[in-house]
N, C-alpha and C positions, 0 to 999 in steps of 0.2 A: 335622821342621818345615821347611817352606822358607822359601825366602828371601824377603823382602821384595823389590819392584823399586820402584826410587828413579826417579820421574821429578822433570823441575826445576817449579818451582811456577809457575804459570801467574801473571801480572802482566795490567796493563792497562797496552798500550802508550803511551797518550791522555791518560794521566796520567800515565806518564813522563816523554813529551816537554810535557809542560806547555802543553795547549791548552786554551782555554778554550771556542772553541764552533767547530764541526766544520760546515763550510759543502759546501756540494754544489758547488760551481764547484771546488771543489781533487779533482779524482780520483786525483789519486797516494797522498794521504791514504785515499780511501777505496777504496782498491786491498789494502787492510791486512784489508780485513775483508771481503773477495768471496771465492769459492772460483773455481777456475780454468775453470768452468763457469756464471761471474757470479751466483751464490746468495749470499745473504747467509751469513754463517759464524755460528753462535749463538754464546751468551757462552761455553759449559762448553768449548767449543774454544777459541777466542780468549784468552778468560780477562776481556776487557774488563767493564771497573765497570758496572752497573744505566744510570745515565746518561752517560754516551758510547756502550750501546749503543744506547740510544732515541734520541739524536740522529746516531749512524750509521745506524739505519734509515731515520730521517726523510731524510736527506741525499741517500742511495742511492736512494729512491722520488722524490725531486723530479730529482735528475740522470738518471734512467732518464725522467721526463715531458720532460725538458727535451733528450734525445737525448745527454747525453755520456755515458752509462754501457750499454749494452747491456743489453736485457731478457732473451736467448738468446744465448747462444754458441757458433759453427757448431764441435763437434770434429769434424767430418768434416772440415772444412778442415786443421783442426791434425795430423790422426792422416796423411793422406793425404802431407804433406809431408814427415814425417818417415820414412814408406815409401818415395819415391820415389827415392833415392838409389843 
């Protein structure tokens, strides 16, 4: 019989830290829930609750119209520097 693997239980961040509404002008907040290639991260990863992630997506779509969030993120730049050494 094998083993079982224990991962830790995925939580929702958003309701830890006890926010109540998730504003697009804060991107360090929503720097929580981008992948390093700026995609939004679904909930099964994240772990985040039904509502904080629909008002994380709302957030991300209005900060990427509004220019602070990047709609593309260049890893050619990223991979290139970390070769150059």
């Amino acid at each position: 019989m094998a083993e079982r693997r224990k991962f830790a239980k995925k939580y929702c961040k958003y309701s830890a830290m006890k926010i109540d509404f998730i504003d697009y002008k804060n991107t360090d907040l929503l720097k929580i829930s981008l992948s390093e290639r700026g995609k939004i991260m679904p909930r099964r990863l994240t772990g985040t609750s039904k509502k904080y992630q629909e008002q994380v997506e709302k957030a991300i779509k209005r900060a990427r119209h509004m220019a602070l969030v990047p709609y593309i993120v260049d890893t050619q730049n990223i991979t290139d520097s970390a070769y150059a050494k």
